[in-house]
Residue, then its C-alpha position, 0 to 999 in steps of 0.5 A: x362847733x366845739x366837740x367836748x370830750x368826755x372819757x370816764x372810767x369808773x370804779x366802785x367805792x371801797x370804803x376806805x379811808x382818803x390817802x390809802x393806797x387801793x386796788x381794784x383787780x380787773x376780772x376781764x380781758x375786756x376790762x383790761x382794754x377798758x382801763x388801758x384805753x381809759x387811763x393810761x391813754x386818756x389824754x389821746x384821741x381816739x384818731x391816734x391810737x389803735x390796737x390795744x391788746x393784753x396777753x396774760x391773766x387780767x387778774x394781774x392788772x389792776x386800777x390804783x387810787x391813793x397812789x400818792x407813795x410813788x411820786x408821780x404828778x397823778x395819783x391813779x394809775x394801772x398796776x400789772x404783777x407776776x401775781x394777782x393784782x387785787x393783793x398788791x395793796x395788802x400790809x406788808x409782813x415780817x415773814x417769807x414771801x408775801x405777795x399772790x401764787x402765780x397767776x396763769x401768764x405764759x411767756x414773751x420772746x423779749x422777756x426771755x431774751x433778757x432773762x436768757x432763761x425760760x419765764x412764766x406769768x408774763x402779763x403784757x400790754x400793747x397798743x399802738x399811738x402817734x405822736x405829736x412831738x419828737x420825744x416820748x415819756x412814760x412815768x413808771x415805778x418798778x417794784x418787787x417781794x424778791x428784795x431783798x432775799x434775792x437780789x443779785x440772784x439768777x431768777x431776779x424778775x424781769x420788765x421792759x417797756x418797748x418801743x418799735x417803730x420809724x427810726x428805731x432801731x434795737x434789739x428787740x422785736x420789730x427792731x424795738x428799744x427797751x426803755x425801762x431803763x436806768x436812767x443814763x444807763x442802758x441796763x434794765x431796771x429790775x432787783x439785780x441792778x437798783x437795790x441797798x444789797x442782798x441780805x437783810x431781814x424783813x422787819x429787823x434790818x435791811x442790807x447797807x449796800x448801794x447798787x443804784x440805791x438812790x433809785x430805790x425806797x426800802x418797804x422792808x422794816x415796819x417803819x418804811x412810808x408804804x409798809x402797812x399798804x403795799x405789798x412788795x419789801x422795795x419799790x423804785x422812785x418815779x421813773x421815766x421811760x424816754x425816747x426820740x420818735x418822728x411826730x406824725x408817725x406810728x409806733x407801737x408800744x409793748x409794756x411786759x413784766x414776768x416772773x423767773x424761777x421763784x412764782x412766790x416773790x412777785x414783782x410790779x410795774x405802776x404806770x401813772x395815769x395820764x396820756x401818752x401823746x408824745x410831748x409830756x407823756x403820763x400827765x395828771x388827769x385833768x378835771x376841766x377840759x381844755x374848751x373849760x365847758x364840763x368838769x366830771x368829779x370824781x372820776x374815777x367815781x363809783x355810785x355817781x359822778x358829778x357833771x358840771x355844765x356852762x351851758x344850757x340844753x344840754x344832757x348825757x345819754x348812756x347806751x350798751x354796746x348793743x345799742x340799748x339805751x341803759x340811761x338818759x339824763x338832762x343837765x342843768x347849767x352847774x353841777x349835776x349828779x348822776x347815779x350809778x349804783x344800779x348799773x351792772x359793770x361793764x362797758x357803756x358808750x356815753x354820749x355828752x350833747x350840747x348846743x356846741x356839739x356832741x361827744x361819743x366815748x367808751x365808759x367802764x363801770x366797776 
């Protein structure tokens, strides 16, 4: 028998208008769970990664849309800020510091060992996954207010995406590496090493240095792709977090952001939405699944989403956490809408059943 897999995370409509860069700020540690397991690790199977967790403030992550600015294959993603996230996709303004005051996030041992000086509003994320070939990739964007007033500084934000685990051997915790990288370079990504130079006046003219600059997209004058709906006055092309692993084994991965010294210059990490399996790690999400029996469009969706079924006798079944049967719903051969918008937000367990099997995963409704 064929089990289809069926993992959906939805978020409410906005109102906004198609290609617009778009957040929504989570509210909930469980939310923040919710949207790691949901998208970053979509494409993994639940027999392949545990221990999701999240340290900090959730109002510093949040789910992106129309993310089409960053490069990547995917358009949605998860964002993580030394501020709160829900700013992120605010114009950018000619004037002093624009993003979010600080959040409530605490510190990290490996954050603080990089920056060799205390920290705050760290907001980190964790989870543990194994896999299936002998290299791993991660797609991320690093961004950040401090360019270009404080680059070169002392207090220049730091990142790191961390790796522990058989045949590593680094630095860091549990022997970790840190792979938020410049690309043939072992220094950490951050303003103090991608940049056009320190100086410079938001909206009247950026510096015209070169510090890794063929890394870095300058958002500062008003003329710049994302001025009008990102936040931050720089933001790196598309990165990849590499590194070798042992198929078959379990790491653990760390991904971590904090602030130093100046909370009102806030920097970001977009994570393109995909899985991280071990092969092509950060994929687009796909709308037909590998058996090509159900397709679900959109998703992410907000008041309904379409289940379109090549198969007779089947149906959904939306269920609580505690067990209660919130929604039952036959599907027709082809396309079938179901309705969302009276559902309370939270977390659901959907359950797919067809003639070839049946399918239980976790559901997020914003």
């Amino acid at each position: 028998m064929t089990n289809v897999l069926l993992w959906i995370l939805f978020f409410p409509s906005t109102g906004r208008a198609q290609n617009n860069f778009n957040i929504v700020q989570c509210q909930s540690e469980e939310e923040v769970i919710a949207l790691i397991d949901t998208v970053l690790l979509y494409n993994v199977d639940d027999a392949f990664k545990q221990n999701i967790s999240f340290t900090g403030d959730p109002k510093a992550v949040g789910y992106y849309s129309e993310g089409g600015l960053f490069g990547f294959d995917n358009a949605e993603g998860i964002a993580l800020s030394t501020g709160f996230s829900g700013s992120l996709d605010n114009a950018n303004t000619c004037s002093g510091a624009n993003a979010s005051s600080n959040t409530s996030g605490g510190s990290d041992p490996d954050l603080a060992t990089m920056a060799e000086m205390s920290i705050n509003d760290a907001v980190i994320v964790e989870f543990d996954f194994r896999p299936s070939t002998d290299s791993v990739k991660l797609n991320y964007v690093f961004a950040s207010e401090e360019y270009h007033e404080l680059v070169n500084s002392a207090n220049n934000d730091v990142f790191g995406i961390f790796l522990s685990g058989p045949g590593i051997d680094g630095e860091f915790t549990n022997n970790a590496i840190n792979m938020g990288t410049i690309p043939g370079s072992g220094d950490p990504v951050n303003a103090g090493t991608v940049n056009f130079g320190e100086g410079g006046v938001t909206c009247t003219g950026k510096p015209d240095s070169c510090v890794n600059c063929q890394y870095l997209h300058d958002n500062s004058q008003s003329e710049d792709t994302a001025f009008y709906f990102l936040i931050y006055d720089g933001y790196t092309t598309a990165l990849d977090a590499l590194a070798e692993v042992q198929p078959g084994q379990w790491y653990h991965v760390k991904i971590a952001i904090a602030d130093i010294g100046t909370p009102g210059f806030d920097s970001g990490i977009f994570l393109s939405g995909g899985t991280i399996s071990g092969d092509t790690v950060i994929t687009g999400k796909p709308e037909i699944y590998p058996d090509d029996r159900f397709r679900i469009i959109p998703n992410p969706a907000g008041d309904y989403v379409n289940v379109k079924v090549r198969e007779k006798n089947a149906f959904v079944k939306l269920t609580a956490l505690d067990g209660r049967l919130i929604l039952e719903q036959s599907l027709t051969e082809g396309d079938n809408n179901i309705q969302l918008s009276s559902l309370p937000r939270g977390m659901y367990i959907v359950t797919v059943q067809s003639e070839n099997g049946v399918h239980l995963k976790k559901l997020l409704h914003y």
